[in-house]
Phi, psi and omega in degrees: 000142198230143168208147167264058180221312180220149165237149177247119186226120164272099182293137160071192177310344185274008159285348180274329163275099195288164191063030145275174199243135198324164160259343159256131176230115189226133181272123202299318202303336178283339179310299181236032195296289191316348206278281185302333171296322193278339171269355184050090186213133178267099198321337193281341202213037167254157179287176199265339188263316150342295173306326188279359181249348169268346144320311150272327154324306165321293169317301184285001148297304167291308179325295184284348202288122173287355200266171182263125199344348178289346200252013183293143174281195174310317234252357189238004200277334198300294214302333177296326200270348218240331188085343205274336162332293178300338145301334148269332181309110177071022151280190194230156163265135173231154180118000000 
């Protein structure tokens, strides 16, 4: 689940079990501080179709990205231990 203050991700078995409680709770903002600055959008007042375009924006960055998962800061350690790097890393946006 994506907001634009947090994302929630669920892994493993608690992804098959409903009302379970995420296994990641990751704070968005640093994430995508860059996103809304460059779209000059104010996170607090965006629209659902804004996000989804700073969402992919994202996505697509990790997706395409040459650099190495090592070199991911503190506030990205998530996406490695959670796998989901590795799920996207050298995939496609299709849509």
């Amino acid at each position: 689940m994506v907001f634009p203050n947090n994302f929630f991700l669920w892994n493993g078995v608690n992804a098959y079990i409903e009302n379970s409680t995420s296994n990641y709770t990751i704070d968005a903002r640093p994430l995508l501080k860059y996103y809304f600055e460059r779209a000059r959008v104010n996170p607090n007042k965006i629209s659902r179709s804004s996000l989804e375009l700073i969402i992919l924006s994202w996505l697509k960055e990790i997706i395409y990205s040459e650099k190495s998962p090592k070199n991911l800061d503190s506030s990205q350690q998530w996406l490695l231990q959670s796998g989901l790097y590795a799920a996207l890393s050298g995939g496609k946006v299709v849509g």
